[in-house]
N, C-alpha and C positions, 0 to 999 in steps of 0.2 A: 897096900891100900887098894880096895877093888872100885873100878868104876862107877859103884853103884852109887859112893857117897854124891849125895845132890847136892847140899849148901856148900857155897863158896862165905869166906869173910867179907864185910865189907871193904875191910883193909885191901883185897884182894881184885875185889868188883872196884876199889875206885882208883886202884892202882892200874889196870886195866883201861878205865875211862881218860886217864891222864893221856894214853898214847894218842885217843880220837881227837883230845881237844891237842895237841900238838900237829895231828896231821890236817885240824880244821886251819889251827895258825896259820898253815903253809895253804891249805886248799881255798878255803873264803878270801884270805889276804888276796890270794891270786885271781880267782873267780870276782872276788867285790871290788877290785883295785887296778889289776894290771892292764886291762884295756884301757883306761882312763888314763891311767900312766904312760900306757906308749902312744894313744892319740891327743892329750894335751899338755903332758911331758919331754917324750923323749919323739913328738912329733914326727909319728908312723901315720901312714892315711889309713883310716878305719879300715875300707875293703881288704888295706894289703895285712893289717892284724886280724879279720876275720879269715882270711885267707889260711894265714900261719897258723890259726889255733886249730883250724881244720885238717891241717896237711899234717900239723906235730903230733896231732890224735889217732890219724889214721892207721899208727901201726902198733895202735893199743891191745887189738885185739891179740895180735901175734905175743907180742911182749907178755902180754899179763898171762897168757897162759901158757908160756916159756917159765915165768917165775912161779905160776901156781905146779908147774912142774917141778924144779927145782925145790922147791919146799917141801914137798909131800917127798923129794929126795934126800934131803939134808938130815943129815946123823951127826948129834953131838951130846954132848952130857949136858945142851941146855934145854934139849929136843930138837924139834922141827922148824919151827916157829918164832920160837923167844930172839934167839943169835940176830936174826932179820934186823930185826927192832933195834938190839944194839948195834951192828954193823952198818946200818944207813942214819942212824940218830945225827952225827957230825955231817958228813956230806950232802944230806938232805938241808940243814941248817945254812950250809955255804950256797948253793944251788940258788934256797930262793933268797939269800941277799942279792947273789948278782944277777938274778932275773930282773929286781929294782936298783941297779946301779947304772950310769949313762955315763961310759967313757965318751970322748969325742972324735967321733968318727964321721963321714962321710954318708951319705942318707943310705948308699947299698951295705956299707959297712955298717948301718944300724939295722937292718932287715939281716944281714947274716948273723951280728950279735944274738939278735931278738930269737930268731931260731935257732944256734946252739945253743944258747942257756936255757931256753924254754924247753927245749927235747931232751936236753939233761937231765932237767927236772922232773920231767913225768915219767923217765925210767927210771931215775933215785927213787920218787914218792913210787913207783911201781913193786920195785926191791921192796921199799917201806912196809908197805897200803896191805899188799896182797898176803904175806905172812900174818900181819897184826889181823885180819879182818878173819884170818882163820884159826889166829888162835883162841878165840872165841868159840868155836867149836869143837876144841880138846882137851878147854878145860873142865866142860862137865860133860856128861853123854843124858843130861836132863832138859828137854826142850824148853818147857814153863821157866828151868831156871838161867837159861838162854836167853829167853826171850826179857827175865829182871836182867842180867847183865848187859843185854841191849840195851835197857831203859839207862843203865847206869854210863853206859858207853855212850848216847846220845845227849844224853846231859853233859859229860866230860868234852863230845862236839861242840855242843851250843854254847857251853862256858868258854872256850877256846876261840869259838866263831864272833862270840861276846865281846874277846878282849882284841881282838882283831881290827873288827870293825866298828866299834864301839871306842876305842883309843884309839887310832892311828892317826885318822886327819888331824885331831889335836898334836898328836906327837911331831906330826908333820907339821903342823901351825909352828910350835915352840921348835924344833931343831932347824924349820926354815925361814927364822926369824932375820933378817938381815940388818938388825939396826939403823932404819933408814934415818932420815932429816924429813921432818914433814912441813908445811907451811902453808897456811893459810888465809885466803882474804874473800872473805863475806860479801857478796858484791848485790845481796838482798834475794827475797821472794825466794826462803832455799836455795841458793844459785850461789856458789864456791869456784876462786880459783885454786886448786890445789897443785902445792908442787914438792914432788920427789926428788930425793939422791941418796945415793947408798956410798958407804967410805969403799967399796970393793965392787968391783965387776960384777954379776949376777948375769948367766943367760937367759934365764925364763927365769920371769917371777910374774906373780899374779897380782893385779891390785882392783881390792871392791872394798865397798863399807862391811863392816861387821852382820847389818842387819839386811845388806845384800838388796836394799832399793832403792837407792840412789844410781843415777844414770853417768856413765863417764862419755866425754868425747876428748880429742885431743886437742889443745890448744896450741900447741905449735905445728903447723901447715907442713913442715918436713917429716914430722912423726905421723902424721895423722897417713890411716889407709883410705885405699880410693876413695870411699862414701863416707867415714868416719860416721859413721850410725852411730847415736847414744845407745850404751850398750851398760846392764850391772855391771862388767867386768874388764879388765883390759890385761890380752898378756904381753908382754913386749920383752926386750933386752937390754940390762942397763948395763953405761960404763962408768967406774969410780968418779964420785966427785962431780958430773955430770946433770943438769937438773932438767927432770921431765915433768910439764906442766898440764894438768888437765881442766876443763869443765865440770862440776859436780853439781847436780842438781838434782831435787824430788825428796830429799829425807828434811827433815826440820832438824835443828839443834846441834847438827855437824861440828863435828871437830877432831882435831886431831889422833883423838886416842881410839876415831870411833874407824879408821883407815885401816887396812890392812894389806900387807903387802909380803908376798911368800913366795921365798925361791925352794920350787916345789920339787926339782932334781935335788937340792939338800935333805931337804924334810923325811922324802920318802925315801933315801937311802937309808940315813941314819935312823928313822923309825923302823924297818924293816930287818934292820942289825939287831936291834934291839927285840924283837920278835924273835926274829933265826937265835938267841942265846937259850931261850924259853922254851923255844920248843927242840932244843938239843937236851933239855935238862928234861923235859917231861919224858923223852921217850924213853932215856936213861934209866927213869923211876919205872916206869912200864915194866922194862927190861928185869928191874929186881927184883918188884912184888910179886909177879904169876905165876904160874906154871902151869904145865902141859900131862893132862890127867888123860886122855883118852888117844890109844892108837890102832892102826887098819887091824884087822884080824890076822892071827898069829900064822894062817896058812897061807896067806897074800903074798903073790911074789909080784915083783917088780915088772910091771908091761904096760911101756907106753898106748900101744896099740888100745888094747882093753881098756885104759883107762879111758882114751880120749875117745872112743864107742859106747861105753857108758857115756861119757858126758851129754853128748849126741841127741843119745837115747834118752835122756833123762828130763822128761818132757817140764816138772816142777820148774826144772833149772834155766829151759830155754824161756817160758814166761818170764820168770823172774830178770830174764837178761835184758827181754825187749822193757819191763815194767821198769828195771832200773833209768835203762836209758830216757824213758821219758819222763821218768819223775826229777831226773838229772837237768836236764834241760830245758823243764819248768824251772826250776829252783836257781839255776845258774845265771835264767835271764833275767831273772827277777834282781838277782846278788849283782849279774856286771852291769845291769842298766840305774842301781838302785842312787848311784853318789852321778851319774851322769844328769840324771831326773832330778836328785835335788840341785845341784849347782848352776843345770841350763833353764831351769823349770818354776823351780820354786825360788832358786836365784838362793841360795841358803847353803853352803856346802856343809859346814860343821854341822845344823841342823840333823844332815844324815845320817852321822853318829851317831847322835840321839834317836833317833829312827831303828836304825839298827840297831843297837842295844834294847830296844823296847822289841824287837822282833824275836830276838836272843832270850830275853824273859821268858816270853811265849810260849818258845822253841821247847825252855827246857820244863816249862811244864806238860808240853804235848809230850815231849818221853816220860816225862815217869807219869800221865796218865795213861798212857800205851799200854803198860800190863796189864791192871785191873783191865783197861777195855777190853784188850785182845780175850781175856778170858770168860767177861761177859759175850762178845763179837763173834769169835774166832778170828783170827788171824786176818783171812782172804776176806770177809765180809767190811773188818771193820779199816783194810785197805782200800777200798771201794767206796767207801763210805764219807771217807778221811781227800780223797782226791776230789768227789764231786765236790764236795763241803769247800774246800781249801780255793778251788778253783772259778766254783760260781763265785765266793765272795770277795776274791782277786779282781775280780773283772769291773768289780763298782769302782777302782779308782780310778776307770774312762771317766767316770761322772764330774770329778771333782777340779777346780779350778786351781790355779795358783795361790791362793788364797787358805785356799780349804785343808788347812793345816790338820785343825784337829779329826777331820774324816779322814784324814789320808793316814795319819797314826791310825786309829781306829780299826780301819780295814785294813791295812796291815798287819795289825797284831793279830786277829782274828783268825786271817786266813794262816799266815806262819804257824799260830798252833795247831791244823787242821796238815800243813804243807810236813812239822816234824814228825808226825806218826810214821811217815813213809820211809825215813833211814833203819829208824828203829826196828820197824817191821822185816824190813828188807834184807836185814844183816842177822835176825832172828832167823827168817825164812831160808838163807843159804842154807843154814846148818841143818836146817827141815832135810831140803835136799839133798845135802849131805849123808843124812841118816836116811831119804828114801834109796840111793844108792846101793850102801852096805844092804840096804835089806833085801831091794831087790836082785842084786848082783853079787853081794857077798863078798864087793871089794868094795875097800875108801878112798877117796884123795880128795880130801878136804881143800889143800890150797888151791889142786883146779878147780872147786867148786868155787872156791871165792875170786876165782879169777873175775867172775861176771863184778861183782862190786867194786873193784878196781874201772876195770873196762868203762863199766854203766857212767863209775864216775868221771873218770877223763874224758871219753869219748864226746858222754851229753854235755858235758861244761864247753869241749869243742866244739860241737855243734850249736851249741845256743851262742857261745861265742860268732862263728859263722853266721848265725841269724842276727845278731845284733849289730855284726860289721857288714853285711850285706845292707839290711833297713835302715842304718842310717848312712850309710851310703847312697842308698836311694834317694836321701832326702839333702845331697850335698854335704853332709853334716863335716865340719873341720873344729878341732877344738880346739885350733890357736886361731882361728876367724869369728869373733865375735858377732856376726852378722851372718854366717853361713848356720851358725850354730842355731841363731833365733829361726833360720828358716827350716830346721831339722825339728822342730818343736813337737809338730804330729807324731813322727814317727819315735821322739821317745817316750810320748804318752803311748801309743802304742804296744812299744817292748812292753813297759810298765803294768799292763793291763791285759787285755784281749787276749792277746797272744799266748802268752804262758797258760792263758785260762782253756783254750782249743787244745792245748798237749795234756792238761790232766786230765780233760773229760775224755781225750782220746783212751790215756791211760787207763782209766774206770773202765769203761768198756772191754778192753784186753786183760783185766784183771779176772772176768768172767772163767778165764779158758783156765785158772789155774788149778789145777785138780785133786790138791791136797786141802781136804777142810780139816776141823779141829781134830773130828772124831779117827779119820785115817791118821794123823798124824799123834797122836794116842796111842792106836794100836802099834806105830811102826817104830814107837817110845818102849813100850812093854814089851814087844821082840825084840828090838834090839839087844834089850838091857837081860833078860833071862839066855839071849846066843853069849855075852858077856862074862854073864857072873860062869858059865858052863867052861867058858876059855879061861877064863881066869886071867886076863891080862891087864894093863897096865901101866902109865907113867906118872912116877911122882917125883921129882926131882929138889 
């Protein structure tokens, strides 16, 4: 079979997209979830998990192009590439269960936890990430038809990122259901004594009304902290059998069924289990459906040196790394601040579910509108285009109050479809680079080319992590202090808004310097493929 065949099946294209939405399971879960979990879970101080996600990133760079080497090495009858996919499907699955599990350890023994499971993870998903994201460019040597398997691979993200963030706090509602005792007495003018007990011990559990505007204070004087501020929520520690009695006031109509109460170290364990099975099973199917159609040129010998001087040199590639990383770090702050902002902000936590699935929607229509654009666009134009858009329209939700439900859905959706062109594009564009490489050096190495889309994406998810645990650190922010939290309020509108909007417009700009338009990358499509059909080579497995 010669390289030149263009069309993949759909069978093929969405057996492919299976692997992204299994590595979004593991990547959004983590990116939308894990800071909220280790600062109002498993109670890390913000700065010291900005800290961590900065310091576990840091040797991103080394790593991923340690594996993007290693791949473009790796010889087997399943190619280069595929094996990757199935030899990290199970360990990547274990990994990010016990990134969300909370043994009981001592506050240093949770900072050591939090960093070996967390650096295990990003060199598993590293193993993972960096083969899958290259084999996208070996299975066809046709860029347009690259650039639909992008679309098709971004939608398998967003569906994956869908079921992620879109289910979990539920699954976390329901597995961290504690069967409490409720009790109630109406003491007039909306104003409830409420009182809790659970048949079992509970360390952290969370208790607000459903509709998350009713005020709690404590009513008994030994429970209550310093100021006991009326606060939506309260988290505390309960022992079996034990009754903890609160103030509730502000909602009309109260009652028992309208209470909720979540031991949220249960919820998010066992939801997160249940994820890690899904996406062992999707990366699995990956593994089966593809194959690996295109390799270096048959005179290529094996030289690190050369390769990593091309890389260097390969000016498409080094844009593409800096544009990753900031479109990574747009997106990451907008994912780890998004359930922070609805639970401290809008006072709504499940709501953000809803949020995110609507974002998800969006998402996957912005991929498979992506090809028809890019073809109308070009690629680099209608990257440019997709950041200012996504960016300016981000920044409206400084405007909006707690209240302003339906604009904050609104702009959200709006700007996400505008925010998913940039994977799509992005993961198109490696393999651009890839093929300007071979053309103009006459060697391949695809997997260090895609070392940058690994990197882009850990690193920036690190760094907007660091940004998020720095600003609301700034603002005192604790997320077992119900009163530290309301005075961190600015600065999660902030994250939410503004902020992310200065990194894409940064990005717009840097996109300028990227030097491959439609038309070069046309011509370096029709060379490559006439140096091809002339070698006659080959993988079809």
């Amino acid at each position: 079979m010669q390289v030149t065949r263009q069309k993949l099946s759909i069978r093929e294209k969405v057996g492919y997209a299976l692997g992204d939405a299994a590595a979004n399971i593991a990547w959004r879960g983590v990116a939308t979830f894990l800071f909220v979990f280790y600062t109002d879970v498993f109670g890390l101080n913000p700065a010291a998990v900005g800290l961590l996600m900065l310091i576990a990133r840091s040797s991103d760079g080394v790593s991923d192009v340690v594996m993007g080497i290693i791949g473009d090495r790796t010889n087997s009858k399943y190619g280069k590439f595929r094996p990757w996919i199935l030899w990290t499907a199970i360990p990547l699955a274990v990994m990010l269960s016990l990134l969300f599990t909370t043994p009981d350890l001592s506050p240093t023994g949770k900072i050591i936890y939090a960093y070996v499971t967390y650096i295990l993870f990003t060199l598993i998903y590293t193993a993972n990430n960096i083969p899958y994201g290259a084999l996208m460019a070996v299975m066809t040597g046709d860029d347009k038809e690259r650039t639909s398997i992008g679309s098709y691979r971004m939608v398998g993200a967003f569906a994956g990122g869908m079921l992620v963030q879109g289910a979990l706090l539920f699954l976390v509602a329901n597995f961290g259901d504690i069967n409490p005792t409720i009790e109630m007495v109406d003491l007039g003018n909306e104003k409830y004594e409420v009182t809790v007990s659970a048949p079992e011990s509970v360390e952290n559990v969370r208790i607000k009304t459903k509709a998350g505007v009713a005020t709690f204070v404590w009513a008994d004087a030994e429970m209550a902290d310093s100021v006991n501020v009326p606060t939506q929520e309260k988290s505390f520690s309960m022992e079996a059998g034990l009754p903890y009695t609160f103030i509730v006031e502000g909602e009309p109509d109260l009652d028992e069924s309208k209470i909720t109460i979540i031991d949220q170290k249960e919820g998010y364990s066992k939801a997160i289990y249940l994820m890690s099975v899904l996406l062992a099973i999707s990366l699995i199917i990956t593994f089966y459906t593809t194959r690996e159609r295109v390799s270096p040129p048959k005179t290529q010998e094996t030289n690190l040196v050369k390769d990593l001087k091309d890389l260097i040199s390969n000016r498409p590639w080094l844009v593409l790394l800096i544009i990753g990383l900031l479109f990574n770090i747009y997106n990451s702050i907008k994912q780890g601040i998004t359930v922070i902002y609805f639970t401290h902000y809008l006072h709504n936590q499940l709501l953000a579910g809803s949020y995110m699935v609507g974002l998800m929607i969006a998402s996957i229509l912005g991929a498979m509108a992506t090809s028809p654009l890019a073809r109308q666009f070009g690629k680099r134009r209608l990257f440019i285009y997709a950041l200012i858009f996504s960016g300016g329209v981000n920044a409206l939700i400084a405007f909006c109050g707690p209240g302003d439900i339906v604009p904050i859905f609104a702009i959200g959706i709006v700007s996400e479809f505008g925010a998913a062109i940039f994977p799509t594009l992005f993961f198109a564009m490696l393999g651009d680079a890839a093929d300007y490489s071979e053309y103009k050096n006459g060697r391949r190495a695809t997997g260090l080319i895609y070392s940058a889309g690994s990197f882009s994406t850990k690193f920036g998810g690190g760094l907007a992590g660091a940004i998020i645990g720095f600003v609301l650190s700034a603002f005192n922010y604790d997320g077992q202090d119900a009163v530290a939290i309301q005075g961190a309020v600015p600065g999660i509108v902030m994250l939410m808004s503004w902020i992310p909007t200065v990194i894409a417009l940064l990005g717009a700009v840097l996109m300028k310097f990227y030097p491959l338009d439609q038309d070069k990358v046309d011509a370096i499509t029709t060379e490559l493929n006439q140096r091809r059909l002339k070698e006659g080579y080959s993988i079809d497995y």
